[in-house]
TORTIFI-246126 format. One record per residue (C-alpha): residue in one letter; x, y, z; chain; residue number from 1. Coordinates in nm, 2 decimals, padded with zeros to 4 digits. Layout:
% TORTIFI-246126
  residuo       x       y       z  cadena  num
        A       X       Y       Z       A  NUM
...
% end
This chain:
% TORTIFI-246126
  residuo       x       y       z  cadena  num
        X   08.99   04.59   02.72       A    1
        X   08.87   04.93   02.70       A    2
        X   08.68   05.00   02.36       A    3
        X   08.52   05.36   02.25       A    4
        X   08.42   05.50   01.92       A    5
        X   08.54   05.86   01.80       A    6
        X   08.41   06.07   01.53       A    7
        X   08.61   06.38   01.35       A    8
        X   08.55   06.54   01.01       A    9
        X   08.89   06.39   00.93       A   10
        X   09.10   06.10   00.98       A   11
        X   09.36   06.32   01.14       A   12
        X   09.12   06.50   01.37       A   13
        X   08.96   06.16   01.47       A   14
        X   09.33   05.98   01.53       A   15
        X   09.43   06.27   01.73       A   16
        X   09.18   06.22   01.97       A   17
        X   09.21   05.86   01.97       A   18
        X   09.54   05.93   02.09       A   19
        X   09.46   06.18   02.39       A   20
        X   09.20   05.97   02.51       A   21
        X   09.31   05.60   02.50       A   22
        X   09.67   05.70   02.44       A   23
        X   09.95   05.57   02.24       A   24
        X   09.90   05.22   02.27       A   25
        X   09.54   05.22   02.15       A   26
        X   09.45   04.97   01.87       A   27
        X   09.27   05.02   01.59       A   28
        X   09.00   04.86   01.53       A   29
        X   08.76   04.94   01.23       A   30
        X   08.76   05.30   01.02       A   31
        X   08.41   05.35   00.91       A   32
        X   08.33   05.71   00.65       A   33
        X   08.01   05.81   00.74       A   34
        X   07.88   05.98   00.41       A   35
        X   07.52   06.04   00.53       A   36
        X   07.23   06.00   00.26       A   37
        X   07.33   05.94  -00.05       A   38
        X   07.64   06.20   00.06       A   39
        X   07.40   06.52   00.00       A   40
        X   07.23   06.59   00.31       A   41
        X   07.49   06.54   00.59       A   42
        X   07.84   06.61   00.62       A   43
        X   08.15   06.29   00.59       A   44
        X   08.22   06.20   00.91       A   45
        X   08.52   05.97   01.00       A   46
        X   08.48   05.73   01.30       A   47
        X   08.67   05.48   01.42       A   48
        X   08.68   05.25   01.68       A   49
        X   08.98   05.20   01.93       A   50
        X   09.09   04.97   02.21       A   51
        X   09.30   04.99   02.46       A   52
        X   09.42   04.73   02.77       A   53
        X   09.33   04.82   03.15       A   54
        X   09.71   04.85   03.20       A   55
        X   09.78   05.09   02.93       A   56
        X   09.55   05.33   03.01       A   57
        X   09.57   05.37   03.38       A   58
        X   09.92   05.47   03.31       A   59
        X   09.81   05.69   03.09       A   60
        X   09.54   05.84   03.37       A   61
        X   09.87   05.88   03.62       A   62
        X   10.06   06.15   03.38       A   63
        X   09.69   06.28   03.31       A   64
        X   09.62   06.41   03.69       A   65
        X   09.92   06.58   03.74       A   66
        X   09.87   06.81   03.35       A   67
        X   09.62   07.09   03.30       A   68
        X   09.45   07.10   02.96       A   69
        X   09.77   07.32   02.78       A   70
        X   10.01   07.09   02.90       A   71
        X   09.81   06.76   02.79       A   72
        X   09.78   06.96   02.48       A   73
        X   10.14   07.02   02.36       A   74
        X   10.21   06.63   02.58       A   75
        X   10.00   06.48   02.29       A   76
        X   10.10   06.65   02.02       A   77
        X   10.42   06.42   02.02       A   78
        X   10.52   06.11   01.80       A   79
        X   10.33   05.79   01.91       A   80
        X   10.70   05.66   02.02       A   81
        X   10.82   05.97   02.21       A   82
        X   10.45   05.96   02.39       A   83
        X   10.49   05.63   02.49       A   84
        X   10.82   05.62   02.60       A   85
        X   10.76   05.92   02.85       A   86
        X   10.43   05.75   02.99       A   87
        X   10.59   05.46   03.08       A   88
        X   10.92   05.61   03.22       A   89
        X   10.69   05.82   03.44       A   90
        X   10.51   05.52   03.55       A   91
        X   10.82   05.31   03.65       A   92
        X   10.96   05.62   03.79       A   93
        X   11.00   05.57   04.19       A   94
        X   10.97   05.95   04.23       A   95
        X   10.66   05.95   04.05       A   96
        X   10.36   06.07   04.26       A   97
        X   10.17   05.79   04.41       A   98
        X   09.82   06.00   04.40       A   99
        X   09.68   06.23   04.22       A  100
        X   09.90   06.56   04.31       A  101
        X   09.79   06.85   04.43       A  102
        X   09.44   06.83   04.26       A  103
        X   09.26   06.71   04.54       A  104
        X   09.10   06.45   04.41       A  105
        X   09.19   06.19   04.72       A  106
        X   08.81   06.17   04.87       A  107
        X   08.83   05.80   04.88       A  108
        X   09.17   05.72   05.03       A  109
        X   09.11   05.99   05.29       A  110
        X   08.84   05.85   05.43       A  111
        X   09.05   05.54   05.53       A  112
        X   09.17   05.57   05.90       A  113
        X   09.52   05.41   05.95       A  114
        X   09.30   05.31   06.33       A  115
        X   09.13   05.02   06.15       A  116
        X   09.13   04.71   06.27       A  117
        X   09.10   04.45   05.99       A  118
        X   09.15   04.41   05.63       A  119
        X   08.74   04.34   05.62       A  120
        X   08.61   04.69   05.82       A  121
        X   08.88   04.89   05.54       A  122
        X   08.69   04.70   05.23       A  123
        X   08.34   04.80   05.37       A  124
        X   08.40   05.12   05.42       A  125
        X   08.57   05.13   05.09       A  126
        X   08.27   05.00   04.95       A  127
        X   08.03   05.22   05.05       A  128
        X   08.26   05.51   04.91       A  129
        X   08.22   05.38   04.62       A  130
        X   07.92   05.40   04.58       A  131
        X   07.89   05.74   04.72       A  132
        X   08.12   05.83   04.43       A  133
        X   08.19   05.59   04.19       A  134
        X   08.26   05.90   03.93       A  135
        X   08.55   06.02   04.11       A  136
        X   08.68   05.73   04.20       A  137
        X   08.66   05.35   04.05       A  138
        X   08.83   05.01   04.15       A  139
        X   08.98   05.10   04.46       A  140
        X   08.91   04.83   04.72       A  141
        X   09.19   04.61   04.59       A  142
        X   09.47   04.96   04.63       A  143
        X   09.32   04.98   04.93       A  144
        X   09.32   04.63   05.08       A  145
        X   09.67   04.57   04.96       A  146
        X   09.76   04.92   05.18       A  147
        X   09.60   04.86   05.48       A  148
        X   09.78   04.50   05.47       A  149
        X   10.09   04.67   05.43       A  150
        X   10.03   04.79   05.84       A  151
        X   09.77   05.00   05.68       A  152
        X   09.99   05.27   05.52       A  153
        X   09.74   05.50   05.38       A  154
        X   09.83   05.59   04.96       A  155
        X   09.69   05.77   04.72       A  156
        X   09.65   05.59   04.39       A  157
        X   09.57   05.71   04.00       A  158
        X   09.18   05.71   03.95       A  159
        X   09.10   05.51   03.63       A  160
        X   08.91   05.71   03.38       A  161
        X   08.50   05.76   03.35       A  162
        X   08.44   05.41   03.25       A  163
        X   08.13   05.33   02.99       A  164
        X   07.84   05.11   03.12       A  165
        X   07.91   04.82   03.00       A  166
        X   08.28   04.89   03.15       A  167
        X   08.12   04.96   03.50       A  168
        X   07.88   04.61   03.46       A  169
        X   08.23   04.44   03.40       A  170
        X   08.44   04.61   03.70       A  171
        X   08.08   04.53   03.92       A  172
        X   08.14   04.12   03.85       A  173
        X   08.51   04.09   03.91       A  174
        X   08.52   04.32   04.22       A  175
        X   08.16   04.08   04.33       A  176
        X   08.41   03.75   04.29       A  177
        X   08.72   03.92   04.49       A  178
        X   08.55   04.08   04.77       A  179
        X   08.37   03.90   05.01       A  180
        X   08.02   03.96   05.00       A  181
        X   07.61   03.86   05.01       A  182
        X   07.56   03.56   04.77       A  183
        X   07.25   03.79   04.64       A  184
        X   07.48   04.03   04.54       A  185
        X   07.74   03.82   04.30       A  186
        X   07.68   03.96   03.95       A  187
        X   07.74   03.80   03.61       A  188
        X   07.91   03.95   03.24       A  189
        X   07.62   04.16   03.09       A  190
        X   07.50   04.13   02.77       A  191
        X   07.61   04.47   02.69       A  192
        X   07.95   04.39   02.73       A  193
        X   07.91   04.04   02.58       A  194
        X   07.80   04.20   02.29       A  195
        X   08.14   04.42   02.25       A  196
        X   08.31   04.13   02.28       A  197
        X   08.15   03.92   02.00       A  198
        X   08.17   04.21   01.80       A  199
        X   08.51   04.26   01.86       A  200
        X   08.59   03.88   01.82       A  201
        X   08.40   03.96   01.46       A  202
        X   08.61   04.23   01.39       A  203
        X   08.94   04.03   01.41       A  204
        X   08.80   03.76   01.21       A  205
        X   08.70   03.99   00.87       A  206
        X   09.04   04.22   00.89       A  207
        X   09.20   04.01   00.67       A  208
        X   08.96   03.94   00.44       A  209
        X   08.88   04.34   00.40       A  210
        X   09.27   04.37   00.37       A  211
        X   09.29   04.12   00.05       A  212
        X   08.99   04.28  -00.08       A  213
        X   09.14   04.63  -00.06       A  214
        X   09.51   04.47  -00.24       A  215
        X   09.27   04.32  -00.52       A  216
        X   09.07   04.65  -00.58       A  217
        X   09.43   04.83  -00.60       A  218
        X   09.57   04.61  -00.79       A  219
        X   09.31   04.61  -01.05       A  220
        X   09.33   04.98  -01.07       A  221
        X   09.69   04.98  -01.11       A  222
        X   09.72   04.99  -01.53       A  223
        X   09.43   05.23  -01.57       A  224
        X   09.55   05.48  -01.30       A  225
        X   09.89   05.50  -01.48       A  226
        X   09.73   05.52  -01.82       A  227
        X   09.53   05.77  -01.69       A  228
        X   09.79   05.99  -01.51       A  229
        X   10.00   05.96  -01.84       A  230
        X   09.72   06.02  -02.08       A  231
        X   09.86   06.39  -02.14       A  232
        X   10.20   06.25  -02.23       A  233
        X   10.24   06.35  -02.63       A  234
        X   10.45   06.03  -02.68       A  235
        X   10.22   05.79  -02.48       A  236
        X   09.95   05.93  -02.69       A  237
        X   10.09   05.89  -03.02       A  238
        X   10.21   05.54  -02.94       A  239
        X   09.85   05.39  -02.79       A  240
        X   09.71   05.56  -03.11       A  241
        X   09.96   05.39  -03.36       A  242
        X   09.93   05.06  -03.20       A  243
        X   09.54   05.08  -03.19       A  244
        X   09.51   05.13  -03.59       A  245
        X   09.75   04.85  -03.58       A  246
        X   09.50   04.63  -03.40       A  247
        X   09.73   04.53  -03.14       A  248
        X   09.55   04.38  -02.86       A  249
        X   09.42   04.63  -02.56       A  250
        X   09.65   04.44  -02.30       A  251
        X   09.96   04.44  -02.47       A  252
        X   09.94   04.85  -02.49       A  253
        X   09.84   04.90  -02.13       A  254
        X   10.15   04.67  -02.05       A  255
        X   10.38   04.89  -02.26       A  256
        X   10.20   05.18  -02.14       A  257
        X   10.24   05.10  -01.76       A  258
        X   10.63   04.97  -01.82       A  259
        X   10.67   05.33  -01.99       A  260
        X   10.55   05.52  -01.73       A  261
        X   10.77   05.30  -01.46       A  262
        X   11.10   05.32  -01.70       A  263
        X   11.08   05.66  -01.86       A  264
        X   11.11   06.02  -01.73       A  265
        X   10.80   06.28  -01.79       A  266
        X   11.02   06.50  -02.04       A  267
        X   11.04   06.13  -02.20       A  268
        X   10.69   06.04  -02.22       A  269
        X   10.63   06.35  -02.40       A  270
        X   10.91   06.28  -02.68       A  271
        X   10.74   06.02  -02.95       A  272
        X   11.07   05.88  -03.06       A  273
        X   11.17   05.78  -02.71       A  274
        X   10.83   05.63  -02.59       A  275
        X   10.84   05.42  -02.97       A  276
        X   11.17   05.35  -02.93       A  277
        X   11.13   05.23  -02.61       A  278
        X   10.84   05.00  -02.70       A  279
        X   11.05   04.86  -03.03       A  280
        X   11.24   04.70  -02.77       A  281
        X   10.98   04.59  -02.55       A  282
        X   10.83   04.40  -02.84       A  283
        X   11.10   04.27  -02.96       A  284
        X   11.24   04.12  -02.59       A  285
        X   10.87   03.95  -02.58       A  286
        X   10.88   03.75  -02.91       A  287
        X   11.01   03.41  -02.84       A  288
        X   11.21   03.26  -03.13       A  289
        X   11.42   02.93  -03.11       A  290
        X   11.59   02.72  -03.35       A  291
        X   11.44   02.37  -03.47       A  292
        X   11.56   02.08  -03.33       A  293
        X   11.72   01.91  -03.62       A  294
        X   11.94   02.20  -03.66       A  295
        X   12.13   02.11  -03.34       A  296
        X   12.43   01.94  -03.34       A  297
        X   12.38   01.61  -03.37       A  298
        X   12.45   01.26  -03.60       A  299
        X   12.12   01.12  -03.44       A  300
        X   11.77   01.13  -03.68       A  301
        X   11.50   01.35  -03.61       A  302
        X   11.14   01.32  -03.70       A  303
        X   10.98   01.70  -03.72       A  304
        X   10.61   01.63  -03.72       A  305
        X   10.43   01.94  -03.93       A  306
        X   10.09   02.00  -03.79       A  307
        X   09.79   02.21  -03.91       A  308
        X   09.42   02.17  -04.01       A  309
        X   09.37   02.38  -04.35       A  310
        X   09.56   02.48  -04.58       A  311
        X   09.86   02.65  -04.45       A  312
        X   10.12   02.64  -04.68       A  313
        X   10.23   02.31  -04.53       A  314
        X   10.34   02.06  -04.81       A  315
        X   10.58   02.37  -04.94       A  316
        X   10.71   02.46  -04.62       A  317
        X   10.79   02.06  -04.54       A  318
        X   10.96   02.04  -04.89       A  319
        X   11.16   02.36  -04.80       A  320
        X   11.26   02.23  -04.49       A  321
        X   11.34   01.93  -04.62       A  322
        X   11.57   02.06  -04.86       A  323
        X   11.80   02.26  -04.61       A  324
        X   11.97   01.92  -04.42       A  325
        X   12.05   01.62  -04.62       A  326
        X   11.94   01.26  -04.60       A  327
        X   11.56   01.38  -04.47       A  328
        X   11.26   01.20  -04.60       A  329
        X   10.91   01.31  -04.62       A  330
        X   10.56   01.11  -04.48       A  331
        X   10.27   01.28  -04.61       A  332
        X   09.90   01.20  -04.45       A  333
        X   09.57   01.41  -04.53       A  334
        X   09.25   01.35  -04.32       A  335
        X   09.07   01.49  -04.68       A  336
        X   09.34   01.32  -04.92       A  337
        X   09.50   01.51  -05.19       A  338
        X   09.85   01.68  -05.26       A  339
        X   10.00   01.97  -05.38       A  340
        X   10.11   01.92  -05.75       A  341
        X   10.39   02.20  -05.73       A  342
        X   10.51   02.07  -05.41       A  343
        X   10.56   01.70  -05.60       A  344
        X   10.78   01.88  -05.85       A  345
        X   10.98   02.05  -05.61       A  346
        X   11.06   01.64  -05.48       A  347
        X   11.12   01.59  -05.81       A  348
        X   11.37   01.85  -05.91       A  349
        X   11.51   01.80  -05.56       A  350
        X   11.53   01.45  -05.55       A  351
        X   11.30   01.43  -05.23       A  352
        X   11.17   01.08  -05.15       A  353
        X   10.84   01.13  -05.05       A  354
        X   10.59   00.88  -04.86       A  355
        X   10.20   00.89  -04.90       A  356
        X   10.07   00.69  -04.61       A  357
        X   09.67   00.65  -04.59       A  358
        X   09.69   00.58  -04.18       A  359
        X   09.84   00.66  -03.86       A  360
        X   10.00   00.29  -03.86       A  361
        X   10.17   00.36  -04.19       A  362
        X   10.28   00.68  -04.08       A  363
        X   10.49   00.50  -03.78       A  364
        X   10.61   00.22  -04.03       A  365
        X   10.73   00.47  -04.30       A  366
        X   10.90   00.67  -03.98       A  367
        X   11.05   00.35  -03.85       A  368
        X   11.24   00.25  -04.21       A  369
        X   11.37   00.61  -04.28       A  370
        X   11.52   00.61  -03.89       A  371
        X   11.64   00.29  -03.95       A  372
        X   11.82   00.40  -04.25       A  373
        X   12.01   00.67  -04.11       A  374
        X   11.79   00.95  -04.22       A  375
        X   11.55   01.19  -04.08       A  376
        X   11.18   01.20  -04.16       A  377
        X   10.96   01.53  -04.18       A  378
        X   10.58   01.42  -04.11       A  379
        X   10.35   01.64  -04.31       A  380
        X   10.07   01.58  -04.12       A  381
        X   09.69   01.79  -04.24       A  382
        X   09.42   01.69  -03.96       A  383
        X   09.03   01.73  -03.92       A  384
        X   08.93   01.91  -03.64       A  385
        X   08.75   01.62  -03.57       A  386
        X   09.06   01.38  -03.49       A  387
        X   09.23   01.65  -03.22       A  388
        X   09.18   01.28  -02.99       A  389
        X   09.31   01.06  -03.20       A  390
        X   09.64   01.30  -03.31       A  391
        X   09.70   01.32  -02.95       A  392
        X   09.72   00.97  -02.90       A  393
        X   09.92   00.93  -03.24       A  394
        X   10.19   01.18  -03.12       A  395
        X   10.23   01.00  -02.76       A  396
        X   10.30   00.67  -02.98       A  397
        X   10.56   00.84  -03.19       A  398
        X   10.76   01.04  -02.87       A  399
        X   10.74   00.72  -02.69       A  400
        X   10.86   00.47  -03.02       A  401
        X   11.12   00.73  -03.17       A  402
        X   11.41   00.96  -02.93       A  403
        X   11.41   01.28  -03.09       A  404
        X   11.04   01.41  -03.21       A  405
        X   10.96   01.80  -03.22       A  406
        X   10.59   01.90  -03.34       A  407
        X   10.56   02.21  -03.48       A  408
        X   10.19   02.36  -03.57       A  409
        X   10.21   02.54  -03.89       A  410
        X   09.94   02.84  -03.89       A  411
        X   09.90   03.10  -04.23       A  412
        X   09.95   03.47  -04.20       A  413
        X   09.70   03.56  -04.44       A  414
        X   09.47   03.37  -04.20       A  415
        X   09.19   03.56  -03.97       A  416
        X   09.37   03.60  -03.60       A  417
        X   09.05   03.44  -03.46       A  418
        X   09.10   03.09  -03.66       A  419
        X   09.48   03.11  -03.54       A  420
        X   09.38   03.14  -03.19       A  421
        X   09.18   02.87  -03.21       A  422
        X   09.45   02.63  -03.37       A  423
        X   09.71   02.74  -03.12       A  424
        X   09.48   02.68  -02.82       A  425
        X   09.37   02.34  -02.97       A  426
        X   09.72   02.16  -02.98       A  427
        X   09.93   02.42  -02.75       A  428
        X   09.97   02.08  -02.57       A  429
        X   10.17   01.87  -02.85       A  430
        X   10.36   02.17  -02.98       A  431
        X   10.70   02.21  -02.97       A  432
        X   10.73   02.52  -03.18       A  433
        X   10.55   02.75  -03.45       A  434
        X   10.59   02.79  -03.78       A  435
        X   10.40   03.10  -04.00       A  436
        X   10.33   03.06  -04.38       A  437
        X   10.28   03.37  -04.58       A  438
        X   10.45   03.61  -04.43       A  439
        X   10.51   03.79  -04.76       A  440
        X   10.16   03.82  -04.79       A  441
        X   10.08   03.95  -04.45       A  442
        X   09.87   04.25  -04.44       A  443
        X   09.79   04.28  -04.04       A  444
        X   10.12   04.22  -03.82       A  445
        X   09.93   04.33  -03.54       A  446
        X   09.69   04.05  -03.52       A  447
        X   10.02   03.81  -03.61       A  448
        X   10.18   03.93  -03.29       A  449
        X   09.87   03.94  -03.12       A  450
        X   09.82   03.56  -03.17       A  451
        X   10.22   03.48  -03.09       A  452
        X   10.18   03.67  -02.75       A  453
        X   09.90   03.47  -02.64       A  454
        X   10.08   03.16  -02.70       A  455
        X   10.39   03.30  -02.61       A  456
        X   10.54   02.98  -02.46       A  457
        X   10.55   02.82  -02.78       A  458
        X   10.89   02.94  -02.95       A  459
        X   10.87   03.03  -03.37       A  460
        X   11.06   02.86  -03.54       A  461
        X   11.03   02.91  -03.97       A  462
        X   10.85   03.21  -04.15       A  463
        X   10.77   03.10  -04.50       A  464
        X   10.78   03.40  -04.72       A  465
        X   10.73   03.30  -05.08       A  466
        X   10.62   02.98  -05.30       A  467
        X   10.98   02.94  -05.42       A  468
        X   11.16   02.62  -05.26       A  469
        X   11.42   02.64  -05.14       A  470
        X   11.46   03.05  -05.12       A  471
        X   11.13   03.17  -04.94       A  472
        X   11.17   03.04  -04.61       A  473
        X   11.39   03.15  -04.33       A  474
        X   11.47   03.13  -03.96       A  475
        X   11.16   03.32  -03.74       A  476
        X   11.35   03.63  -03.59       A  477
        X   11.15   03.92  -03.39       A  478
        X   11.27   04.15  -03.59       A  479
        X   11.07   04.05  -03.91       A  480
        X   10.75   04.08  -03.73       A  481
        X   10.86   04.40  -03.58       A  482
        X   10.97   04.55  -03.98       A  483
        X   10.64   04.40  -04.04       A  484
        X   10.40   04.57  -03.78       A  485
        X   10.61   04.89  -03.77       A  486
        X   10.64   04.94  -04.18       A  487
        X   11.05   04.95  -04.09       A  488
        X   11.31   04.84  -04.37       A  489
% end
């Protein structure tokens, strides 16, 4: 392995030479930019470092003696594919020249008298050329040895170029082993070249390392070079600005803004109807609505468990609920105690039966006697934040005692987006679905679909939009946040 470092002002003037030196087949090994101190007081330099196998590049050395400098010139100048493709046809060609042409650079070979007598005298003699001139010529003994084997057929053969030091040190040990000589005289690897190869065996080990590093850094640019290269656009403008004073969450716009700039032409970026139009739909296609469970098809019971920690709107929203499919029943429990008083009217004028259990046991008993029956139970269940352990453990027991169970959290849209947040990420894990109280009261649909995106994998289910039961509450649709956040309808 031949290795050699080159320097250029640019990366194409330092490949170029790569590849009139080493050749096409030359490898690549590290790219370094040289900016000098601090980049003020010296010029960027490129180097890289490139390796190439003995093989490869005494072919290389055989088209090289028979070109002058303008013909190497315009030889290199071709595609790596077309370059290679002629060196190696030359070099399996049988009507190739076997030296080095008419440059008379033969001062080895003719020194060889077809009169020797043994394989032995030729390799001496060959020797001692060698060191006469090892810069014109290098590595012959073996060319030679082989020849004068073959009844001593004198032939020229392609000089190898000027080799490094470390190259010479290495050439100096294997022709020691392969030529009979002194014992004295046997040299070993230096620690020149031992060094080039530990760096080189260094070099392979961090290339892929560097190469996920360099992926990670590009990807992390990604969003904020598109932003950037859009930031002119009048519609991209007018639409960050918008959803910024509608406190939609950083991300979420630099998504929209980086799906825009994929999807949409330039004369489309600048148009504000197209680039809001465009992320209307966006929006929409990312809210994920689903219908409740006991709405399905189905003569089975269902116990919807109605989860939340403060007051949410909860006890209206189960008595709403409730209301909408007959033969439901509702078990009540408070961690603080207490009920709504318009929420025991509503029972009242509905007809509702309505359960007040005092534990988790009589929660499951009440649950038991109304599935029993026939009927379906709605658990209005208001928790401390202090019994997120033991709710877990009573929701197992119910999904394991009863065959159709669907928690929903319940969450206010009058609350702060923080608190929500909070909710959603303490009992993502038992939810089945979402349901928003307030929505008639909503003042910041921003922060409402900020909280819904970060949770998106729990589906909405019911937007409560008034006090009046049964009227104010409806199936959760996108488009009512949307009509919300965008002032539309």
């Amino acid at each position: 392995m031949f290795v050699k470092k080159f320097e250029a002002d640019t990366i194409d003037e330092a490949l170029k030479a790569v590849k009139a030196e080493l050749g096409p087949d030359a490898i690549i090994l590290k790219t370094i930019t040289n900016k000098g101190l601090k980049g003020a007081f010296k010029k960027k330099r490129i180097e890289i470092t490139a390796a190439v196998s003995e093989k490869n590049i005494e072919k290389k050395a055989k088209v090289d003696k028979v070109l002058n400098n303008d013909q190497k010139k315009d030889f290199y100048s071709r595609g790596a594919s077309s370059l290679k493709e002629a060196i190696d046809d030359y070099d399996q060609s049988p009507s190739a020249p076997a030296g080095y042409g008419h440059m008379g650079l033969n001062k080895v070979v003719s020194q060889i008298s077809r009169s020797k007598s043994s394989i032995a005298e030729a390799a001496k003699n060959t020797s001692n050329a060698l060191k006469q001139g090892l810069d014109d010529f290098l590595g012959e003994e073996d060319a030679v040895m082989e020849d004068d084997a073959r009844d001593f057929q004198p032939q020229t053969r392609v000089a190898k170029p000027k080799p490094t030091a470390a190259k010479i040190n290495l050439e100096n040990s294997y022709k020691a082993a392969a030529t009979p000589a002194p014992q004295q005289e046997v040299q070993t690897i230096s620690p020149v070249a031992k060094e080039l190869i530990n760096e080189l065996r260094q070099e392979m080990r961090t290339q892929q390392h560097r190469i996920e590093i360099l992926e990670q850094k590009l990807h992390e640019m990604g969003p904020a070079a598109i932003a950037a290269a859009n930031a002119d656009a009048r519609g991209v403008y007018q639409l960050r600005t918008s959803l910024k004073a509608l406190e939609v969450d950083e991300s979420i716009i630099i998504d929209l803004v980086r799906k825009a700039a994929y999807e949409l032409s330039k004369e489309e970026l600048e148009n504000p109807d197209v680039v809001f139009e465009f992320a209307l739909r966006e929006m929409t296609q990312s809210v994920n609505a689903a219908l409740p469970l006991f709405s399905t098809e189905g003569e089975e019971p269902v116990v919807t468990v109605l989860l939340s920690e403060a007051a949410a709107g909860q006890t209206s929203m189960s008595m709403k609920i409730a209301v909408l499919k007959k033969d439901v029943e509702i078990v009540q429990f408070s961690a603080e105690g207490g009920h709504q008083g318009g929420a025991e009217f509503a029972a009242q004028v509905f007809g509702l039966k309505v359960h007040r259990a005092q534990t988790q046991a009589e929660i499951i008993q009440a649950t038991r006697k109304s599935i029993e029956s026939g009927k379906s139970v709605i658990v209005d269940l208001r928790l401390a934040n202090r019994m997120h352990d033991e709710t877990k453990k009573f929701i197992e027991s119910l999904r394991r005692g009863f065959h159709h169970v669907e928690v929903l959290i319940t969450i206010s849209a009058i609350h702060a987006e923080l608190y929500n947040r909070k909710i959603l990420s303490r009992y993502k894990e038992l939810a089945d679905g979402l349901i928003i109280s307030h929505v008639d009261l909503c003042l910041n649909f921003g922060a409402l679909y900020n909280v819904h995106r970060a949770h998106s994998k729990i589906p909405l289910k019911f937007f409560g939009t008034g006090p009046v039961v049964p009227d104010d509450v409806e199936s959760a649709t996108a488009e009512r946040i949307m009509a919300g956040l965008f002032q539309l309808g």
